[in-house]
N, CA, C and O of each residue as an XYZ file, in Angstrom:
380
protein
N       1.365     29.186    -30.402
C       0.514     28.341    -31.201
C      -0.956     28.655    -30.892
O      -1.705     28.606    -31.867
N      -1.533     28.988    -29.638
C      -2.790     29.104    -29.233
C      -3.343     30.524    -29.916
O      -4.445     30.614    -30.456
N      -2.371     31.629    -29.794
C      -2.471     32.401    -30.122
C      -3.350     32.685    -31.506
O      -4.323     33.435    -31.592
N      -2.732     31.864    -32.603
C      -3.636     31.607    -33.603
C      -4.861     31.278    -33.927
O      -5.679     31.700    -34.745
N      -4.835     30.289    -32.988
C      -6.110     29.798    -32.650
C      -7.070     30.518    -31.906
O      -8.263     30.217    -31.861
N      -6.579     31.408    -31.359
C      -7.780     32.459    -31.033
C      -8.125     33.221    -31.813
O      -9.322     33.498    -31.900
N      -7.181     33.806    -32.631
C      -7.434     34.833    -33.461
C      -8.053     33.550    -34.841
O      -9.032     34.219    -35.173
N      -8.098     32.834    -35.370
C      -8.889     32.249    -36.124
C      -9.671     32.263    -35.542
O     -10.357     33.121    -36.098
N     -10.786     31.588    -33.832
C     -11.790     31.560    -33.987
C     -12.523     32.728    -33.410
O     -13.695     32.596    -33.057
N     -11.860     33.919    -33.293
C     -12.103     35.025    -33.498
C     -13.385     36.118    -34.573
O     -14.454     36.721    -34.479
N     -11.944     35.661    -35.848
C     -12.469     35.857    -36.970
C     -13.520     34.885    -37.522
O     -14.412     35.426    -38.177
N     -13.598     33.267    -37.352
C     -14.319     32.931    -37.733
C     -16.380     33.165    -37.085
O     -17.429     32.736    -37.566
N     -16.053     34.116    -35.727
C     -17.441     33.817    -35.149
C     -17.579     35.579    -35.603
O     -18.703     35.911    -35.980
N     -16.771     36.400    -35.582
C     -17.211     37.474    -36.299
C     -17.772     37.235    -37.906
O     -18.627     37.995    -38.361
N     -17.335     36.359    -38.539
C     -18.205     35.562    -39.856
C     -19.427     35.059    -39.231
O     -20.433     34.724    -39.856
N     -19.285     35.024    -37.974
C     -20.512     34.211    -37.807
C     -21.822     34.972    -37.686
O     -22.955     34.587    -37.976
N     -21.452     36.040    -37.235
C     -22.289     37.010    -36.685
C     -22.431     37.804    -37.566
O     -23.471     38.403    -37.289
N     -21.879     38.333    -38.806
C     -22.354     38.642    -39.634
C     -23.123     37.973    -40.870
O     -23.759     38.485    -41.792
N     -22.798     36.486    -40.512
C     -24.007     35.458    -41.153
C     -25.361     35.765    -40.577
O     -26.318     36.009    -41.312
N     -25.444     35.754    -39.283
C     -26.636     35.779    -38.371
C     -27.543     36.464    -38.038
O     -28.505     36.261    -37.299
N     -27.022     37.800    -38.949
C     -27.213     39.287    -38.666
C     -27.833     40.323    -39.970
O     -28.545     41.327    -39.990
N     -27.128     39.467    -41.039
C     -27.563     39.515    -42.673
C     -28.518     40.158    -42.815
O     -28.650     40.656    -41.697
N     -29.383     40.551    -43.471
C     -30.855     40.448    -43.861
C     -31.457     38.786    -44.885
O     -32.477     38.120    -45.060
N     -30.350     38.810    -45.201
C     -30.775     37.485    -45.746
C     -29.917     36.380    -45.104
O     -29.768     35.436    -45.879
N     -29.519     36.276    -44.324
C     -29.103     35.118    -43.127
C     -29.742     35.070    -42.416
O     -30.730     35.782    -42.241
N     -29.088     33.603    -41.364
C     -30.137     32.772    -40.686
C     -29.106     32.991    -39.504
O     -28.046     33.617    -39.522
N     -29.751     32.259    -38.411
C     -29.175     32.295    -37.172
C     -28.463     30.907    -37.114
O     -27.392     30.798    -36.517
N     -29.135     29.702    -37.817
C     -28.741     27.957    -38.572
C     -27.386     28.434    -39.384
O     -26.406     27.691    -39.348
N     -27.338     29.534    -40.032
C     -26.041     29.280    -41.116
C     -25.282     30.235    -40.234
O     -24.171     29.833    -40.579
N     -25.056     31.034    -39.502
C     -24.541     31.620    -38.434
C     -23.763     30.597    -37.652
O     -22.674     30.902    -37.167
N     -24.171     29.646    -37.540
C     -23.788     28.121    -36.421
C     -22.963     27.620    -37.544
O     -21.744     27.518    -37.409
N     -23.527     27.323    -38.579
C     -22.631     26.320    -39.336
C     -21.457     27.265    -40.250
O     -20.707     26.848    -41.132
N     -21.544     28.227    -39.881
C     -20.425     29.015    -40.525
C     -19.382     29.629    -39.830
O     -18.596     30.458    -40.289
N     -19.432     28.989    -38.230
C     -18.444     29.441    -37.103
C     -18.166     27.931    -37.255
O     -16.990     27.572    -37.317
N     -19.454     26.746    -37.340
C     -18.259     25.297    -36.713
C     -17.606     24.955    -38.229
O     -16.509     24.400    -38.169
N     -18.034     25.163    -39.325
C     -17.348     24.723    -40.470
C     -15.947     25.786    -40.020
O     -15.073     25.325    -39.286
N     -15.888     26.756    -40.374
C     -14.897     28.027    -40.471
C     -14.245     27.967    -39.409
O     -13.097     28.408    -39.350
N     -14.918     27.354    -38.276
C     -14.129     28.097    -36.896
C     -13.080     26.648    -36.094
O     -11.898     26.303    -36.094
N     -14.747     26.033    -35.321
C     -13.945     24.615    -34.627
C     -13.662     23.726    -35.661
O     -12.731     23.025    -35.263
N     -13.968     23.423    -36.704
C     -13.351     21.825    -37.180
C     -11.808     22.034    -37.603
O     -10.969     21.189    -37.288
N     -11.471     23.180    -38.318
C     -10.557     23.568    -39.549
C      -9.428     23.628    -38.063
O      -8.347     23.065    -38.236
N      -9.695     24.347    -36.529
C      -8.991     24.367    -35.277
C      -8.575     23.758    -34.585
O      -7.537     23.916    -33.943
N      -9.638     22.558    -34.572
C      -9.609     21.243    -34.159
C      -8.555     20.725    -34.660
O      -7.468     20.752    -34.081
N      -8.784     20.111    -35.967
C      -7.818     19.198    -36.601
C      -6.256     20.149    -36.588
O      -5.188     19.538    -36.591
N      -6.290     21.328    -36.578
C      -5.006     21.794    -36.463
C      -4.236     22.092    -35.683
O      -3.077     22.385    -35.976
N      -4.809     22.084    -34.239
C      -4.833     21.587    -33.019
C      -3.959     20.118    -32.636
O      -2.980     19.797    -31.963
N      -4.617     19.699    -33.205
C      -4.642     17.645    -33.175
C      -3.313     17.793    -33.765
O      -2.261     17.569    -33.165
N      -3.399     18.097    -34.711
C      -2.019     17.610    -35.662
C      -0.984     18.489    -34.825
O      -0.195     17.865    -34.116
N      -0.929     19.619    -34.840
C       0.373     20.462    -34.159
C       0.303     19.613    -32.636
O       1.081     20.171    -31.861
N      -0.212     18.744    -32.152
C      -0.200     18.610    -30.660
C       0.327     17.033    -30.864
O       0.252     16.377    -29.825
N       0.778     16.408    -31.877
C       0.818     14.966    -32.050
C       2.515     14.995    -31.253
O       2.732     14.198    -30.341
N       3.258     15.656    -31.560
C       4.545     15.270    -30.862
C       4.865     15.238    -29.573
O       5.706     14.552    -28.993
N       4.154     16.008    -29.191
C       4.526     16.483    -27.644
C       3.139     15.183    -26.790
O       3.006     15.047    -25.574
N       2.375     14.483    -27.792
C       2.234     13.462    -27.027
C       2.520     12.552    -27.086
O       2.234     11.703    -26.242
N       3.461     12.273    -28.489
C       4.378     11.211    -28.411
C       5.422     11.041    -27.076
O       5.752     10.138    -26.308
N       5.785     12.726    -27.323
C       6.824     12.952    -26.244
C       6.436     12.113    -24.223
O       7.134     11.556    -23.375
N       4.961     12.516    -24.337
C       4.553     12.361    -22.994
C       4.765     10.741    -22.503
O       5.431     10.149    -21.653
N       3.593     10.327    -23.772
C       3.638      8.782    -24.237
C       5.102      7.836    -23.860
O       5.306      6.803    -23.222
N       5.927      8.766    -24.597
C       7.055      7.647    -24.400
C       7.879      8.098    -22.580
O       8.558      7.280    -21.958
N       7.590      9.449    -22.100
C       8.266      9.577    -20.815
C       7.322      8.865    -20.155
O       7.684      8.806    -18.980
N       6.157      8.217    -20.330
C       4.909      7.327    -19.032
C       5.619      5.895    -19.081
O       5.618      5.183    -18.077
N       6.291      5.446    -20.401
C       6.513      4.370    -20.797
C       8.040      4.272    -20.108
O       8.390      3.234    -19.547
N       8.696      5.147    -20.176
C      10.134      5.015    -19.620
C       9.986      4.975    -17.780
O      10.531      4.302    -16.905
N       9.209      5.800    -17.785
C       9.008      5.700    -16.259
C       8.207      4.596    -15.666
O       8.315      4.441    -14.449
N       7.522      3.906    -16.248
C       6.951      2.617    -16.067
C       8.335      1.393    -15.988
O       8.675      0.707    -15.024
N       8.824      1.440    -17.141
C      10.200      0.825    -16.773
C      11.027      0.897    -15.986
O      11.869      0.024    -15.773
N      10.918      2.055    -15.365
C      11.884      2.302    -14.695
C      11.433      1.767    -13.201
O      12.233      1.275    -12.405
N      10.487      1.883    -13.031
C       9.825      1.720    -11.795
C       9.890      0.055    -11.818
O      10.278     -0.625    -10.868
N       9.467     -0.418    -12.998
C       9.391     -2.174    -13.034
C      11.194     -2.570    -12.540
O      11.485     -3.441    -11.720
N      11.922     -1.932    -13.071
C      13.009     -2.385    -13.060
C      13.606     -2.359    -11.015
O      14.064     -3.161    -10.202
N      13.166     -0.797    -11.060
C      13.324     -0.686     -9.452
C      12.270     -1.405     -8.644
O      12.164     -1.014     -7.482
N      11.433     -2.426     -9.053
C      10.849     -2.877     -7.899
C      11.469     -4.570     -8.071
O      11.349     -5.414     -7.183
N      12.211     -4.841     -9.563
C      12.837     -6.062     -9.367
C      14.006     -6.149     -8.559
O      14.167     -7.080     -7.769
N      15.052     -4.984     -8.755
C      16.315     -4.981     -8.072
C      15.759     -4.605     -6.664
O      16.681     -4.012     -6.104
N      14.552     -4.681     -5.728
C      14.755     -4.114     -4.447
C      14.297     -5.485     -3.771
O      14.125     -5.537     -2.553
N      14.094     -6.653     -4.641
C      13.737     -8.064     -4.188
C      14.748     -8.655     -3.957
O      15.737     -8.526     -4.679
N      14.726     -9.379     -2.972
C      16.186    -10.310     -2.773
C      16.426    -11.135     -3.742
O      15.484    -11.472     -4.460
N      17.610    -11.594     -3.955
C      17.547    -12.580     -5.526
C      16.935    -12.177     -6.728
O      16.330    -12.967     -7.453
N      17.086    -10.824     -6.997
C      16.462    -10.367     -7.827
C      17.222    -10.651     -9.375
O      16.751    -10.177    -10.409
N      18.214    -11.328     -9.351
C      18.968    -11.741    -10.434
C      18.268    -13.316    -10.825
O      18.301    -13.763    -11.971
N      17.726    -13.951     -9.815
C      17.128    -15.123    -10.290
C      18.060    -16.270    -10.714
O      18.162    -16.954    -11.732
N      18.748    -16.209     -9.447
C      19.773    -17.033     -9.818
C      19.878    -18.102     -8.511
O      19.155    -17.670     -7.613
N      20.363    -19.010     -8.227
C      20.543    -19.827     -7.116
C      21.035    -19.451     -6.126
O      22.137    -18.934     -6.305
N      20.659    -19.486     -5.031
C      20.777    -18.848     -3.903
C      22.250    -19.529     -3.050
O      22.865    -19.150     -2.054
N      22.379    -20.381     -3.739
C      24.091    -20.817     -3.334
C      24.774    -21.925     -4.051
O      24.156    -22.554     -4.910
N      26.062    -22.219     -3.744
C      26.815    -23.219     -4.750
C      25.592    -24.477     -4.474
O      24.926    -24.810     -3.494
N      25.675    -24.834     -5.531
C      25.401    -26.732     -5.377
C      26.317    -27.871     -6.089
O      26.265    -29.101     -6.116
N      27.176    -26.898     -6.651
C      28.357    -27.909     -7.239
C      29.401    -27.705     -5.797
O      29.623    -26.729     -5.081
N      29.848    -28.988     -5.782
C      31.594    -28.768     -4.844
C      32.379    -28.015     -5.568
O      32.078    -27.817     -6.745
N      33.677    -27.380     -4.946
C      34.381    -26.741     -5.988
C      35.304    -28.141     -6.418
O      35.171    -29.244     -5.886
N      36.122    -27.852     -7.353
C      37.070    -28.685     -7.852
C      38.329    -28.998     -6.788
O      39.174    -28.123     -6.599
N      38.409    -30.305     -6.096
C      38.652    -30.655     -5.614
C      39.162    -31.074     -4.082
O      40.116    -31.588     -3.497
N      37.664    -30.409     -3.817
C      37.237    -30.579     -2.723
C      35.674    -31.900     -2.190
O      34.686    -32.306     -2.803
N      35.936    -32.019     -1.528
C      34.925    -33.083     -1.172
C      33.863    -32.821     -0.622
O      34.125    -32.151      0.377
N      32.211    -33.069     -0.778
C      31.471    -32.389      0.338
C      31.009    -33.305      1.087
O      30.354    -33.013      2.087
């Protein structure tokens, strides 16, 4: 994937430099003809090809957060949250 992305902004700063270099170019449209051509169009295609794999990350921070919440409830005593002993008699017995 990067690969592309070099070779686009490759080509786009060799546009650039032959903007810059012109006889009738500027060294100003040289700049704006590598970031129009080069970083924005890279950027955003960048961004977008990179959206899954931070979903992906996103949701392994989130599982492992759980997981950790969960292992620090079960390492508490009574971690079920439940009464710590009978308080009913059993059936038919007397206390």
């Amino acid at each position: 994937m990067y690969i592309v992305a070099i070779a686009w902004l490759y080509v786009a700063a060799l546009m650039a430099v032959a903007e810059a270099t012109h006889s009738a170019g500027t060294l100003l449209g040289g700049i704006i003809t590598f970031v129009l051509y080069g970083l924005l169009p890279m950027a955003l295609v960048l961004y977008v090809m990179g959206t899954p794999a931070r979903r992906r990350a996103i949701k392994a921070r989130e599982s492992a957060e759980l997981q950790a919440a969960q292992a620090a409830l079960s390492a508490q005593p009574d971690a079920g949250a439940e009464a710590a002993g009978d308080t009913v008699a059993p059936v038919g017995k007397e206390a």
